[in-house]
C-alpha positions in Angstrom: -9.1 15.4 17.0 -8.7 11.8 16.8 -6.8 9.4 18.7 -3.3 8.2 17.7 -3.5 4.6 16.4 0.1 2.7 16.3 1.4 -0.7 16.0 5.0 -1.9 17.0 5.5 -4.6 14.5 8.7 -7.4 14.4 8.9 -10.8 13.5 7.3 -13.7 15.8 11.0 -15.8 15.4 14.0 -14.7 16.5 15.1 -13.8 12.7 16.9 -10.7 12.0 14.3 -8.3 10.9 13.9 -8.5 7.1 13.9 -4.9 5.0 11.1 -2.9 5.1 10.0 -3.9 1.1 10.1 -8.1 2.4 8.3 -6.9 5.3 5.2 -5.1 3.5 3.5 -7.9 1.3 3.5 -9.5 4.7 1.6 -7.2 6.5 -0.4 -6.4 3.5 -1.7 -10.3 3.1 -2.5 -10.7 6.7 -4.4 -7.5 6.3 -6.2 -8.1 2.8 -4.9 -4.6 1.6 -1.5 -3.3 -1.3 0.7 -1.5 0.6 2.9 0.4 -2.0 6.1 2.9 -1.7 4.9 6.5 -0.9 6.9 9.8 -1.6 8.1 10.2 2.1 10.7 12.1 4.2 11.2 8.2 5.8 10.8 5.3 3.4 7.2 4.4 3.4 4.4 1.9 2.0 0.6 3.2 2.4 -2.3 1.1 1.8 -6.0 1.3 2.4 -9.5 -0.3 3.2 -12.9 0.6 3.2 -12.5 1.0 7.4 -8.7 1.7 7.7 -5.7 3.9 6.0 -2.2 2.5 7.1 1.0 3.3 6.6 4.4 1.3 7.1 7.7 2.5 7.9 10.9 1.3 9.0 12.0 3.3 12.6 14.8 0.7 14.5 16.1 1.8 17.9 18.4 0.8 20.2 16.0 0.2 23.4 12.9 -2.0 23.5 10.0 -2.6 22.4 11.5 -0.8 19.5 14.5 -3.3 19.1 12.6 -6.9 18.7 9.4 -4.4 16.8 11.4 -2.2 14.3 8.6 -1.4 11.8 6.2 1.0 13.0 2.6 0.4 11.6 0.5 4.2 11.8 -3.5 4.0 11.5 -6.0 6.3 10.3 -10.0 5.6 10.9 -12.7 7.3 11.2 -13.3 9.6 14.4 -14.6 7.3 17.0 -13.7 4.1 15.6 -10.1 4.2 16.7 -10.4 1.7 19.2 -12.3 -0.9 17.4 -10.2 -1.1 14.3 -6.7 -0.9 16.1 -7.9 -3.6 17.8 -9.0 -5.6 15.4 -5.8 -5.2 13.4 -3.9 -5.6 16.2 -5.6 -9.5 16.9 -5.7 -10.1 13.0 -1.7 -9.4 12.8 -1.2 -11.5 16.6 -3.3 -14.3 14.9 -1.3 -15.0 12.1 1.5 -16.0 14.2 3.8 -14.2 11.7 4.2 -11.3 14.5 5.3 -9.4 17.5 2.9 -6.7 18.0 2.3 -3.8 20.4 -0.8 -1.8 20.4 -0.4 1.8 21.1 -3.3 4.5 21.9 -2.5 8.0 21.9 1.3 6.6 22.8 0.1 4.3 25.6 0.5 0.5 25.6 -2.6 -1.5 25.6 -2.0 -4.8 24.1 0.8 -6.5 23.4 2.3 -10.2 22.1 5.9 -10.2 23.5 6.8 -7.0 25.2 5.3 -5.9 28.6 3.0 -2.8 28.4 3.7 -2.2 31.8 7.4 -1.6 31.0 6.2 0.9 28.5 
């Protein structure tokens, strides 16, 4: 079984978080893939690359990090390669300067732009 690969996304500013289809096309330049609405029990966009699948969904909460990083970012790579690729996405999206982003492996904190991991 592979590891769990998420990202806690938000905006860099302190704008009010824009709806999840503003917030896609964003995600999906900076990452150089079309995310598009998928059939979903939870509104969802999906994309993919030749190293990553992703999908994009909207989950606010009431308690941080999920306050200031509504938009939860799920990634699927191949066995073994978790590691390198959620990283990598994790430094492209924190390069653009666009976003607030937490790195999470199999639910643990391990990088993050604004929030703590050692709160997590």
């Amino acid at each position: 079984m592979g590891m769990d690969v998420d990202l806690l996304l938000g905006m860099a500013g302190p704008d009010t978080p824009p709806s999840l289809e503003r917030f896609a096309p964003e995600v999906a330049e900076v990452l150089g893939v079309e995310l598009v609405e998928v059939p979903s029990s939870r509104r969802t966009f999906f994309g993919q690359s030749e190293e990553f699948r992703a999908w994009l969904a909207f989950h606010p909460e009431s308690e941080e990090p999920s306050l200031s990083h509504p938009f939860v970012l799920e990634l699927g790579a191949e066995m073994g390669a978790e590691v390198e690729v959620g990283t990598r996405v994790f430094q492209e999206l924190a390069d653009s300067g666009r976003f607030r982003v937490v790195l999470l492996l199999d639910h643990d904190c391990v990088r993050s732009t604004h929030f703590p991991c050692e709160d997590w």
